[in-house]
C-alpha positions, 0 to 999 in steps of 0.5 A: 564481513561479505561473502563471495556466492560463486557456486552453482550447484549444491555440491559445491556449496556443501564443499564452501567455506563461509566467508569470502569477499564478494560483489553487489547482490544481483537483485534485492526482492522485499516483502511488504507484510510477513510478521503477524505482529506488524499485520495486526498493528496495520489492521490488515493481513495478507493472504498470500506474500506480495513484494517489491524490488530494490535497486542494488544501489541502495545497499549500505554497510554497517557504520555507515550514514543514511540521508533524510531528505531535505523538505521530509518528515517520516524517514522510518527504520524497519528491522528485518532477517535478510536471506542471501542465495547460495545456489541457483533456485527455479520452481524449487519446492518448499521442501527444498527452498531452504537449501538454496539460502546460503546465508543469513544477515540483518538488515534495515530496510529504510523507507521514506512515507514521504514519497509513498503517495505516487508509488503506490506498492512498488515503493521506487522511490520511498525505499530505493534511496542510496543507502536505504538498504544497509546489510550485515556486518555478519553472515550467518551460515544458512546450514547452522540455523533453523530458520523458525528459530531466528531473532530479529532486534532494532535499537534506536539510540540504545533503546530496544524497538523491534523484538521477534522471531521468525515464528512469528511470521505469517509466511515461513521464511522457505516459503518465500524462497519457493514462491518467488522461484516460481517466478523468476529464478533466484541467483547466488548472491540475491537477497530477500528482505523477509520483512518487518515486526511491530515496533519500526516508526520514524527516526530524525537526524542524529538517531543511531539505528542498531540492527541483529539477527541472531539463532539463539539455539545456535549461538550465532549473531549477524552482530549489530548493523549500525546506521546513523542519520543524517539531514540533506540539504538537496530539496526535491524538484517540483518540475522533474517529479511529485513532491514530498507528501504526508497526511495522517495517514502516512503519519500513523503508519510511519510511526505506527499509531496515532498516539506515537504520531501525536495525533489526536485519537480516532473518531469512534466507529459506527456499524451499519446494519444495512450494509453486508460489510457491516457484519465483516468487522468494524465499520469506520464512521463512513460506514466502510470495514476495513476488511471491505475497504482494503477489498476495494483499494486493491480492486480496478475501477474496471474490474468492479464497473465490469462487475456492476455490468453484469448485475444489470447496473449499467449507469454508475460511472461519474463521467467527465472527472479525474484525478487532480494528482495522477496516480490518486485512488479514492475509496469512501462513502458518499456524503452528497452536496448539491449545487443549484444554477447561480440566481442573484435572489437566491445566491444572497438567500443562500449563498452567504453565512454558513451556508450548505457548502460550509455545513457539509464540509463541517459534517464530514466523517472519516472515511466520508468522500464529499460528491458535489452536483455541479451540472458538469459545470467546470467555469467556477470552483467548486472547492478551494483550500480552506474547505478541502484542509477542513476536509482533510482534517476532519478525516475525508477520504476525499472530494468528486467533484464535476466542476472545477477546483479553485486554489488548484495547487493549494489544494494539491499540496493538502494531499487530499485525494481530489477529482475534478474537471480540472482547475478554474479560478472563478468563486462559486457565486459565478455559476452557482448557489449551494443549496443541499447537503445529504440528498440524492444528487447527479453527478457526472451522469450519475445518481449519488445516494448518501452512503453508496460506496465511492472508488476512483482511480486513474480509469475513473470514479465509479458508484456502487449500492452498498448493499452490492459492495462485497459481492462486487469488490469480492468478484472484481478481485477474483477476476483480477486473479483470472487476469494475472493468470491469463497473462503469464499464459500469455507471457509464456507465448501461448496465443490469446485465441481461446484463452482470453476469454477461456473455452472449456479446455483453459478453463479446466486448466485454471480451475486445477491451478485454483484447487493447488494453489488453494491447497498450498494456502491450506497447508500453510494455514495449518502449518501455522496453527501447529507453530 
């Protein structure tokens, strides 16, 4: 059953009845993490929502088909409590936030981890397919439950997967309402995805996924929203767009371990004493904490080379490299190979064998990205398939390179993040001899030491001291906060002369912005630990 949401005033939604026929949802807002049961499973948690949009034309019904697309593997389910608008809401308090929800529905919010690589967080394409969003059968009426007391399920072929509640969600299902009306407002018939539990993971063609919301207390149910996979048979073209892409990473997220992905356990984590990002949790075997690593993939090139600026460091910028797929980024520790200029005696010395290319990349650990001196040399490869699979294999977080790649495409299908100076057919014997593996090399105009701390992007491929890589990725990321402000000031038509950067009248502005929103977060905190 469907609703029409033609009030505009809580007056007259006080004075509706609870079910009549309506069209498609203006605008569809999902959340990316809420439930602290699919936080822990991800080894991270968010301090504040973040969330992306959906086109309306990826609602389903239920009874209805979704389609796996042709060439893809990790077509994932996600049970969710859906939350539809009943009244207009802007800039509504928390207080108020859940009096402007009309109703309540299940809802599948399907993804496709497939097509994650070159979306990054906004999801286009890997959650906007054509019934990627199925939603109902049943609405609940928003009045008659409380919403820290509903129910999700998800079934897949009559077992239960997904079993939890809003009370355990990290962000209460109002304060989602309120914050999203900070930014925009919230139309009748909008519909939040407030997120999923643990338990969601791959399903293949011939599966049946089974989707309720219920409130328990109240005795209501949305009732059971049934989707049925289906196999496509219209492959992707490679001339319009990225293809297809999985590693094991995507695997183990799409299926939500390791072990339910077939994969062979992790590595175990070391500690490095040295490092102050050692002591923020477990480092993985490249010596980063997740806590660190999660730090330095959300932080800009730009923000943390601008960081290293004012820290006197102003010669950590590996010139002349990009990324092989657009769009990649790359975090890691540096494991160092060093080529020497290519001489006839030395190459048969040192060339053939296992030589120290060969045993570097047979060395690598997780989380471990291989930077390669080649003198800015780009007339030969200094990588092809073989190594950069074995590289892919063994857990890499990737390879900088300022020579040339070999097997370009090949490599590029491996999925292993990769910067270069581009592609060159020629083997390594033409311009070089490897000679080191674990030194302090040049690359790109840069010194690379063992283990200092590698993050690329589309701006470039930046090096920083490990023992700076907290203090740099924690200040990278609070300027980023400063920037985002500035800009809605900026959006909201105020002139950039004394803003950007900001006199002493702005900056007690932002500082009073800071203070409330760290109090909001507190509250919430506290709001948590009395659930």
């Amino acid at each position: 059953m469907i609703y029409d949401f033609k009030y505009d005033t809580q007056e007259q939604r006080k004075e509706a009845p609870v079910s009549q026929p309506i069209p498609h949802p203006g605008k569809i807002i999902a959340i990316h993490l809420s439930y602290a049961s699919r936080a822990d499973q991800r080894g991270r948690r968010p301090a504040a929502p973040s969330y992306f949009f959906k086109p309306t034309s990826s609602v389903g019904v239920s009874g209805g088909t979704v389609e796996r697309p042709a060439g893809t593997e990790l077509l994932a389910f996600e049970g969710e409590i859906a939350l539809v608008i009943g009244t207009a809401a802007r800039r509504v308090s928390l207080e108020d936030a859940w009096s402007h929800v009309g109703w309540v529905t299940a809802s599948n919010d399907l993804g496709l981890y497939d097509l994650r690589a070159n979306d990054k967080g906004s999801n286009v394409r890997s959650k906007g397919g054509d019934g990627y969003t199925p939603i109902g059968p049943d609405y609940l009426d928003a009045r008659a439950v409380d919403p820290n007391a509903l129910r999700v399920r998800a079934w897949v072929n009559g077992e239960l997967r997904q079993d939890d509640t809003s009370a355990g969600m990290i962000f209460p299902l109002a304060q989602l309402v309120a914050d999203l009306s900070q930014h925009f407002t919230l139309q009748p018939g909008d519909v939040i995805l407030t997120g999923t539990p643990a338990g969601s993971s791959v399903i293949v063609p011939g599966d049946v996924v089974e989707i309720e919301v219920d409130a328990p207390d109240a005795g209501l149910s949305s009732g059971r929203l049934i989707t049925t996979v289906t196999e496509g048979d219209a492959p992707f073209d490679e001339s319009l767009g990225s293809l297809p892409a999985v590693d094991d990473l995507q695997r183990t997220e799409a299926w939500g371990s390791r072990e339910e992905a077939g994969l062979p356990p992790a590595p175990p984590v070391v500690e490095l004493p040295s490092s102050r990002s050692a002591r923020s949790g477990p480092a993985d075997a490249g010596g980063l904490s997740p806590e660190l690593r999660a730090k330095l993939d959300l932080a800009p090139t730009a923000g943390l080379s601008s960081q290293l600026r004012k820290r006197g460091l102003h010669s950590c910028f590996i010139d002349g490299v990009a990324a092989n797929l657009p769009g990649t980024k790359i975090v890691g520790t540096a494991k160092t190979l060093r080529f020497v200029p290519a001489r006839e005696d030395l190459f048969k010395s040192h060339g053939g064998g296992y030589n120290a290319q060969k045993r570097c990349f047979d060395a690598i650990r997780p989380g471990e990205v291989v930077v390669i001196e080649a003198r800015g040399e780009a007339g030969t490869g200094t990588l092809g398939d073989i190594l950069a699979l074995r590289a892919k294999t063994l857990g890499a977080a990737g390879v900088v390179t300022d020579g040339g790649v070999r097997d370009f495409d090949a490599v590029a299908e491996i999925g292993l993040p990769v910067f270069s100076q581009g592609a060159h057919p020629s083997v390594l014997g033409r311009r070089h001899v490897p000679w080191d593996v674990d030194v302090t090399i040049a690359c790109g105009g840069a010194t690379v030491q063992p283990g200092d701390i590698i993050v690329g992007d589309g701006d470039g491929v930046i090096v920083i001291p490990a023992n700076l890589a907290e203090e740099v990725a924690d200040a990278a990321l609070a300027q980023e906060d400063e920037d985002a402000w500035i800009a809605e000031q900026v959006a909201a038509g105020h002139p950039v002369d004394g803003l950007f950067p900001m006199n002493a009248e702005w900056r007690a502005k932002y500082d009073q912005h800071r203070v409330l929103s760290e109090e909001r977060s507190d509250e919430t905190k506290g709001a948590e630990v009395q659930s």
